[in-house]
C-alpha positions as MATLAB code, in Angstrom:
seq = 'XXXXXXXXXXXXXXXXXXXXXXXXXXXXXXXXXXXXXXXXXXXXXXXXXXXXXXXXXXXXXXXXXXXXXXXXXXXXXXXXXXXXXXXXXXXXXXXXXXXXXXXXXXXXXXXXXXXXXXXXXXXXXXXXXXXXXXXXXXXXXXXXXXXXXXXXXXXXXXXXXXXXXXXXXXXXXXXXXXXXXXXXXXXXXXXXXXXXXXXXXXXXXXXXXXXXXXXXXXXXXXXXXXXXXXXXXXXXXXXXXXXXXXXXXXXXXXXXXXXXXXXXXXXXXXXXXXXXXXXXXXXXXXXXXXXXXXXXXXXXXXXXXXXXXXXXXXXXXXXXXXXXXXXXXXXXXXXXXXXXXXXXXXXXXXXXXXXXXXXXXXXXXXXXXXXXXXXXXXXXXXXXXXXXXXXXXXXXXXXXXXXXXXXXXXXXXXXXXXXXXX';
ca = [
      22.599  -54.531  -70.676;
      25.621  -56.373  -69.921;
      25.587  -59.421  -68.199;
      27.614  -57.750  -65.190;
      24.926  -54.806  -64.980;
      22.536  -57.420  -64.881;
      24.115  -59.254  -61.778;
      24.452  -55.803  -60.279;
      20.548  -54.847  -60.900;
      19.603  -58.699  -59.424;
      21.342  -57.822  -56.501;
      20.011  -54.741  -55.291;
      16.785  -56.008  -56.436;
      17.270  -58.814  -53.943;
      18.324  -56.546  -51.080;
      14.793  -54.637  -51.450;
      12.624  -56.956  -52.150;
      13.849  -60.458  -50.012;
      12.249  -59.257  -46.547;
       8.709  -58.776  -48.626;
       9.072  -62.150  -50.171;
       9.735  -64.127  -47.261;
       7.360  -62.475  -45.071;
       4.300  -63.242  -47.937;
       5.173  -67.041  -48.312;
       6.059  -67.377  -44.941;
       2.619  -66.056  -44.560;
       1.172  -68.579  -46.595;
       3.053  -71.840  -45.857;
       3.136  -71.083  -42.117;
       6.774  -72.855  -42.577;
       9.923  -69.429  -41.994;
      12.518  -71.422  -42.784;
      11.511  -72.916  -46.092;
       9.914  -69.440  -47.066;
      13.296  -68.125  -46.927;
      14.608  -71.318  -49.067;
      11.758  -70.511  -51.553;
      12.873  -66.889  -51.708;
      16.608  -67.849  -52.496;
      15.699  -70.186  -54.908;
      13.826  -67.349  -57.146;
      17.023  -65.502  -56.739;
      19.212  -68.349  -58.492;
      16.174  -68.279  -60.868;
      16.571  -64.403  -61.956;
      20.405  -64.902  -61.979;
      20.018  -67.626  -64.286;
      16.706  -65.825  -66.896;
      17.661  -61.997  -66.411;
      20.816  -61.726  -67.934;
      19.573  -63.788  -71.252;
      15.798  -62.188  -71.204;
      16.755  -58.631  -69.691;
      15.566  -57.516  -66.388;
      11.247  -57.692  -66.240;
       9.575  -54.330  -66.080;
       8.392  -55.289  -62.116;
      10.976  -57.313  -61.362;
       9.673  -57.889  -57.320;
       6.518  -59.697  -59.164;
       8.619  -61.670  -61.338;
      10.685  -63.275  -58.317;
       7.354  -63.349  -56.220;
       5.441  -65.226  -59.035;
       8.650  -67.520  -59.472;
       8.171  -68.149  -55.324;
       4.781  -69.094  -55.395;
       4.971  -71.002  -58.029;
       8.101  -73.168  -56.686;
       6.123  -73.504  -53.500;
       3.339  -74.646  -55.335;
       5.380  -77.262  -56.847;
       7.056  -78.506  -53.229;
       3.696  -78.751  -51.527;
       2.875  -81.231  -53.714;
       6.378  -83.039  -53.678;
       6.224  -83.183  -49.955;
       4.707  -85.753  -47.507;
       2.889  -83.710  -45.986;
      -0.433  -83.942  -43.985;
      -3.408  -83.918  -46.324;
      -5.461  -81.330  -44.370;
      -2.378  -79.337  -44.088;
      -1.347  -79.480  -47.860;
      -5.207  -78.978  -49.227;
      -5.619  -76.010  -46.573;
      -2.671  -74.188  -47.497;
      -2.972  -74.740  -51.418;
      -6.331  -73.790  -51.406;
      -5.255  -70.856  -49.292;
      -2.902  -69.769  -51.962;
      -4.830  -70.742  -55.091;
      -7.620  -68.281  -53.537;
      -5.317  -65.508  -52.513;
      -3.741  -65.866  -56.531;
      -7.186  -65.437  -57.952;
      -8.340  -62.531  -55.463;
      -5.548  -60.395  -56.103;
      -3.879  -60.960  -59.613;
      -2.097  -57.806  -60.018;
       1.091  -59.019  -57.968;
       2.285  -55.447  -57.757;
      -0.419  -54.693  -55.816;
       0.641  -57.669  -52.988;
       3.883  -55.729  -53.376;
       2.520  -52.527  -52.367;
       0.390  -54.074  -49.473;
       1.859  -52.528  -46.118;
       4.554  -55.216  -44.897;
       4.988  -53.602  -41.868;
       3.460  -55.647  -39.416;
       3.982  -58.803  -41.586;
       7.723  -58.167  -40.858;
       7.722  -57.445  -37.583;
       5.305  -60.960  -37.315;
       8.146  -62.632  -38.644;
      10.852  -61.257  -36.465;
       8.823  -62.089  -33.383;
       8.495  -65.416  -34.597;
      12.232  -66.009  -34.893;
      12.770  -64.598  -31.649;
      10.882  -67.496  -29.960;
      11.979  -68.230  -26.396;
      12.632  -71.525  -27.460;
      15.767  -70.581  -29.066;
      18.667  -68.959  -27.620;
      18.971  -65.301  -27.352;
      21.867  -65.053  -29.546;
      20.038  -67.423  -32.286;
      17.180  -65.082  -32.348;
      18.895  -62.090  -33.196;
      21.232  -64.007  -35.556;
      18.285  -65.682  -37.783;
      16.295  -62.387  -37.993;
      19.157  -60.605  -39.332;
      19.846  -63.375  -42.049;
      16.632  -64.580  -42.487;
      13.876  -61.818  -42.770;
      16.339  -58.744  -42.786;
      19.050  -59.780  -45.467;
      22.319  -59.209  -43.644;
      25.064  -61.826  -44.328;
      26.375  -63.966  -42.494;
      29.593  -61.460  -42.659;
      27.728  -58.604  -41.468;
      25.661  -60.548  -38.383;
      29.428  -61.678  -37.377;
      30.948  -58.311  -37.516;
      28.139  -56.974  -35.013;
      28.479  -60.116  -32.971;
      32.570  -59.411  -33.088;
      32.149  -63.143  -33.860;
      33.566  -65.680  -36.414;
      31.376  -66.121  -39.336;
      31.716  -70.148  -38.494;
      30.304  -69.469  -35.465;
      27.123  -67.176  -37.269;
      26.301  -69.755  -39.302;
      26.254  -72.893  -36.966;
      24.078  -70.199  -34.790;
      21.559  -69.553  -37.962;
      21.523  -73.555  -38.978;
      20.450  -74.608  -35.561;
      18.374  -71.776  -35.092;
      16.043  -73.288  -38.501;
      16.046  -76.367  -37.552;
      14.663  -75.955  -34.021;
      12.213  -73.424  -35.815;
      11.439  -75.699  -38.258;
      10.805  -78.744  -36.325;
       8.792  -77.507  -33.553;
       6.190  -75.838  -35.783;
       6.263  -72.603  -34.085;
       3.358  -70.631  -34.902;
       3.605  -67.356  -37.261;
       2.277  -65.025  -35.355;
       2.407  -61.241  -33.299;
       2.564  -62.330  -29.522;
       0.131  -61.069  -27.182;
       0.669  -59.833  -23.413;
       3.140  -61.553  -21.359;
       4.553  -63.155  -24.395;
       5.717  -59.685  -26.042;
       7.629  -59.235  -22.676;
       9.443  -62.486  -22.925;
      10.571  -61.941  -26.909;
      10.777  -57.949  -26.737;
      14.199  -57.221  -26.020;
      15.286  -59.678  -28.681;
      13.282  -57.790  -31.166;
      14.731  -54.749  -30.596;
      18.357  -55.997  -30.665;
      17.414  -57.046  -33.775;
      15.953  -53.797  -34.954;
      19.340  -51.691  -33.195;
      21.545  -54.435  -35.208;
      19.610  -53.411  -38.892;
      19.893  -49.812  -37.469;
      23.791  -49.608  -36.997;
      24.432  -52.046  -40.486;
      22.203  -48.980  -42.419;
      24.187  -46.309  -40.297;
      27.687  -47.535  -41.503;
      27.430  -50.190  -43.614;
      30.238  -53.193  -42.872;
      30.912  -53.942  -46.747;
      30.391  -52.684  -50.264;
      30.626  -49.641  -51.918;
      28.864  -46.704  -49.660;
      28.854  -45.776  -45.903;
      25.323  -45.690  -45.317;
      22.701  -48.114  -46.059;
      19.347  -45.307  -45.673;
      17.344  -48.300  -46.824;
      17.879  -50.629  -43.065;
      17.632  -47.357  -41.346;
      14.700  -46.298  -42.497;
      13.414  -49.713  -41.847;
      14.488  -49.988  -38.424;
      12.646  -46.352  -37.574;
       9.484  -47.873  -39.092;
       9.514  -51.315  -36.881;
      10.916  -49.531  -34.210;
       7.663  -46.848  -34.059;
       5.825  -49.564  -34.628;
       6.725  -51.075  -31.496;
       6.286  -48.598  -29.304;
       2.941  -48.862  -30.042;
       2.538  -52.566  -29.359;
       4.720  -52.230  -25.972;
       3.813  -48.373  -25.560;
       4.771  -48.539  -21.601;
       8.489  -50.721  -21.861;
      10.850  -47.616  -21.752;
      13.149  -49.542  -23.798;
      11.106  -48.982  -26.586;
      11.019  -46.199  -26.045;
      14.502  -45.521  -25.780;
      16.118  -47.486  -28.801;
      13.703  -45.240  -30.703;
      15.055  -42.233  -29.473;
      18.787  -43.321  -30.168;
      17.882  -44.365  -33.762;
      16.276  -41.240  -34.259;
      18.596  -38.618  -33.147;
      21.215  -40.683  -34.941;
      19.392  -40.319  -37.942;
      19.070  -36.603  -37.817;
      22.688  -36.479  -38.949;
      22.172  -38.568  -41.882;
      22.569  -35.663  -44.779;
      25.682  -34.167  -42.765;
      27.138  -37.334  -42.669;
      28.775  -37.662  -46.303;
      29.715  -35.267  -48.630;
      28.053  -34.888  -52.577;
      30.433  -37.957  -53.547;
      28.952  -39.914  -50.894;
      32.798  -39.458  -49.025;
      32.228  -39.855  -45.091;
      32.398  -36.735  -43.121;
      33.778  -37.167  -39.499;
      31.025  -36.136  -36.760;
      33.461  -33.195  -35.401;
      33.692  -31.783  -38.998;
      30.261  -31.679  -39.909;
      28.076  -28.975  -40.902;
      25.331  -29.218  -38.091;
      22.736  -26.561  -39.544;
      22.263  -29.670  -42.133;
      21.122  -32.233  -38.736;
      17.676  -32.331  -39.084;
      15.952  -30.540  -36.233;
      12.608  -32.622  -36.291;
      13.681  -35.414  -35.957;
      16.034  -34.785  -32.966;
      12.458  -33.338  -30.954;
      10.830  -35.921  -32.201;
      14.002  -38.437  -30.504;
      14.625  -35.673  -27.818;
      10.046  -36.695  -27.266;
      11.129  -40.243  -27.670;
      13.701  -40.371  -24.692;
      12.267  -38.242  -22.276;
       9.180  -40.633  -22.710;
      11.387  -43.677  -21.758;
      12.788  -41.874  -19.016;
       9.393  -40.679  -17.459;
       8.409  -44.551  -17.587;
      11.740  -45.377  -15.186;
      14.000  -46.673  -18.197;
      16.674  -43.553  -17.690;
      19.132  -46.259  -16.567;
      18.464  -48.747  -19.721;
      21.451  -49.389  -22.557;
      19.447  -48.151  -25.059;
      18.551  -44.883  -22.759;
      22.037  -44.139  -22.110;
      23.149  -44.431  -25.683;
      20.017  -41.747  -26.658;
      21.255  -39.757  -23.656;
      25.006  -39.701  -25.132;
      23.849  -38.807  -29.023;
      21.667  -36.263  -27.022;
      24.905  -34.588  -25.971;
      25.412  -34.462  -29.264;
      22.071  -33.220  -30.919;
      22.155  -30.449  -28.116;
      25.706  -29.160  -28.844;
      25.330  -26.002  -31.067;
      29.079  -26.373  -32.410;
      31.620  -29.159  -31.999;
      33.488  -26.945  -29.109;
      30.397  -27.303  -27.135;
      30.045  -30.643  -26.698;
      30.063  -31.854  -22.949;
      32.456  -34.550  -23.649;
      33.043  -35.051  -19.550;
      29.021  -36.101  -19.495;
      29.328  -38.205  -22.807;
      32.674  -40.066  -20.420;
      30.583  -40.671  -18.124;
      27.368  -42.024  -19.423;
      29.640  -44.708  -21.301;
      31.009  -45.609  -17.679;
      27.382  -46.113  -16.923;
      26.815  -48.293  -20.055;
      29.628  -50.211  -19.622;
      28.441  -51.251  -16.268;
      25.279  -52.664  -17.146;
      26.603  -53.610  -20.697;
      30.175  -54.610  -20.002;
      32.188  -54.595  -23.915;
      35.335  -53.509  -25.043;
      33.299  -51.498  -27.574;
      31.743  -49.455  -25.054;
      35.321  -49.077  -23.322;
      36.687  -47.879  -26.477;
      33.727  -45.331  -27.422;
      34.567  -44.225  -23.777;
      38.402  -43.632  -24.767;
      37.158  -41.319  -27.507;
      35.133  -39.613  -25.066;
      38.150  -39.442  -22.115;
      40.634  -38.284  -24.839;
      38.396  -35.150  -25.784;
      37.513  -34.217  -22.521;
      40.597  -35.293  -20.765;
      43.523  -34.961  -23.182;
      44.639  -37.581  -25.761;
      46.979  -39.302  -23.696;
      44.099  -40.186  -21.199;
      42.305  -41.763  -24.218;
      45.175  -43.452  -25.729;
      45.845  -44.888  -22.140;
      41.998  -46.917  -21.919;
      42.709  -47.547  -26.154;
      46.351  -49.579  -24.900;
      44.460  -51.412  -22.305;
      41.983  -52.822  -24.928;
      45.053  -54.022  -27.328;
      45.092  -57.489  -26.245;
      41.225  -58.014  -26.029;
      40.207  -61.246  -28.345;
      36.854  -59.220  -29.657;
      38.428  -56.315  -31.208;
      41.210  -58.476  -32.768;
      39.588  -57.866  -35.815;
      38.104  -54.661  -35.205;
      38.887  -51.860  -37.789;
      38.120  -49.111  -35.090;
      40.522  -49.914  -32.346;
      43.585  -48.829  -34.851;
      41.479  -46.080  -36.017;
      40.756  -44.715  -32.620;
      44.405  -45.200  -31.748;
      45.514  -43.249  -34.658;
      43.625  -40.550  -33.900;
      45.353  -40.147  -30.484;
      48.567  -40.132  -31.707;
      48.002  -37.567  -34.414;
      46.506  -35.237  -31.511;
      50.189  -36.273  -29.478;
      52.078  -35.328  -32.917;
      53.361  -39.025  -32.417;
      52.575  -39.179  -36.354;
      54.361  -42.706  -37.494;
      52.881  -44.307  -35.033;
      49.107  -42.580  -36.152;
      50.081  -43.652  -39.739;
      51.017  -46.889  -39.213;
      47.928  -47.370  -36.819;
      45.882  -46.180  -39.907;
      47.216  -48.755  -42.264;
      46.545  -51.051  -39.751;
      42.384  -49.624  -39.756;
      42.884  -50.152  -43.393;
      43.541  -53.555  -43.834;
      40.576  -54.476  -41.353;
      37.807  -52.089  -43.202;
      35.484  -53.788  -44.849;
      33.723  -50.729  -46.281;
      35.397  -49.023  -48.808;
      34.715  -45.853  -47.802;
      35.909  -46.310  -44.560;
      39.189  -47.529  -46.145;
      39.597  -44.567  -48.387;
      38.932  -42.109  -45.376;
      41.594  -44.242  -43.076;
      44.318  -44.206  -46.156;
      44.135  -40.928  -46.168;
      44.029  -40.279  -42.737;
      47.334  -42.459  -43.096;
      47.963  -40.491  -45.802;
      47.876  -36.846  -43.583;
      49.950  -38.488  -40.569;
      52.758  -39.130  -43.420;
      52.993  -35.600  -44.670;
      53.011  -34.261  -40.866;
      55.943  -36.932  -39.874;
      58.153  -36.018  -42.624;
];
């Protein structure tokens, strides 16, 4: 194995296995923030051994016996408090003795452990935006890129958000725990920001190689069942469960055998999968019996319901989807809502209706960097045969995409509006 194919291995290694290490050391040292510095530090240490010694036959024990072992080592380097330091070491020599076979801590069911974690970060002490940020880097693995391209935010601005965010966390000794009562209400709808935000990076990944990331969707399904179950009467629950479901069900239409994106309009629909739009069809219509019919994420279910529901493309009741994103927008006011709303006014309305809504968004500071505002504008003005304007509109989608995918769909979208101009 070359030493490239080794980085490559490390790395999606990493991706898998980094929320399971952090969430068993946090665990243990009842410290998040330097669980997560433990975690990164086994990472430099299987860049560093792996490429020389090959990659270990269970490589998620080797990096979790290289954590525990490190944290050994920094209990006893720190000044900590005696009862504190003997309680915890002799928590973890114990734990190391009981259960030797580290695959088998692998294996344990991290599900709850995660979602411990991600309530803990979502604290009420810190800001609503620092929650969601530090979950995402911290216990779910996004970069600091990816967090800022969901936040439409600089990632300066990210990372002075996740910094701050540690610190507090760190210094106040919040406890690592599942909240109880009252205090599920208070961190709840940070949680499942966080769970929509590890959703929509699976369902179109912001960088590398493919579109979809299966692995944060199918994580984000699991936490958010799981929290309908803690929470089983807060409709949004409820709700962001239903969206993530019945956008799930397109997953196998959604890219062809070379893993090439397929546009929602163009895709073969007998390959959606049926149960699991009931079982997000179930999810909704729960959320809207408990009075959450009016909710963000019960309005985005209700427009991917439009969807689900459509037999063919042609029947798609684009004048509801219109107006269920003038809804959103009014309780969730974003130029990304206005411009999923332009998409929806241009099929139902004409192109030049869309296009109209897509030129009033041109000058808005959040989608200066947005890849989708010149790819919804291209769109437009290949539908009004106005085709060097949709290529050069493409090109401009190209140079923003981060996924390259997304750029080889746009180029030759650009591509298409080139042959038609000339």
């Amino acid at each position: 194995m070359t030493a490239a194919d080794a980085h490559r291995t490390i790395l999606a290694v990493w991706r898998i296995e980094q929320p399971r290490l952090i969430t068993s050391l946090a665990r243990m040292l009842r410290d998040v923030p330097l669980a997560e510095d433990l975690t990164q530090e086994a990472l430099l240490a299987a860049l560093e051994r792996w490429p020389e010694t090959g990659v270990p036959e269970r490589p998620g024990a080797w990096l979790m016996a290289t954590a525990k072992r490190r944290a050994l080592d920094q209990l006893r380097r720190r000044q900590m408090l005696e009862r504190k330091h003997n309680m915890i070491a002799r928590d973890m020599d114990e734990e190391q003795q009981a259960m030797p076979d580290l695959d088998a801590a692998l294996d344990d069911d991290i599900g709850d452990e995660l979602l411990r974690l991600v309530f803990t970060a979502c604290h009420p002490l810190l800001s609503r935006e620092a929650r969601v940020a530090l979950a995402l880097r911290m216990i779910c693995g996004l970069t600091t890129e990816e967090i800022a391209r969901a936040f439409l935010l600089p990632e300066a601005t990210i990372a002075q958000r996740i910094v701050r965010a540690k610190r507090t966390l760190s210094q106040s000794g919040l406890a690592y725990e599942t909240p109880c009562g009252e205090e599920i209400a208070q961190r709840l709808a940070s949680v499942l920001e966080v769970v929509y935000l590890i959703f929509n990076e699976g369902y179109t990944a912001a960088h590398g190689q493919d579109w979809l990331r299966p692995q944060l969707c199918n994580e984000a399904l699991r936490m958010g069942r799981v929290l309908t179950s803690i929470a089983p009467n807060e409709p949004e629950a409820h709700a962001l469960l239903a969206l993530m479901e019945l956008n799930a069900s397109r997953t196998a239409a959604r890219t062809d055998a070379a893993g090439e994106p397929i546009l929602l309009l163009e895709q073969n629909r007998a390959l959606w999968d049926q149960l699991q739009i009931r079982r997000g069809l179930r999810a909704l219509a729960r959320a809207r019996d408990l009075g959450g019919a009016g909710g963000a994420y019960a309005l985005q279910a209700a427009i991917v319901a439009c969807h689900a529901e459509a037999r063919t493309a042609d029947a798609t009741d684009w004048s509801r989807i219109a107006g269920l994103y003038g809804e959103l927008a009014a309780i969730v006011p974003s130029p990304i809502i206005e411009l999923n709303r332009a998409v929806a006014v241009g099929m139902a309305e004409g192109p030049e209706a869309g296009l109209a809504i897509v030129d009033r968004l041109a000058d808005e500071p959040a989608l200066r960097g947005y890849h989708l505002l010149p790819s919804v504008r291209g769109d437009l003005l290949q539908k009004l045969a106005r085709y060097g304007e949709a290529r050069a509109a493409f090109e401009a989608a190209v140079a923003l995409a981060g996924n390259q995918r997304e750029r080889d769909l746009l180029m030759r979208r650009a591509a298409e509006a080139a042959a038609l101009s000339s």
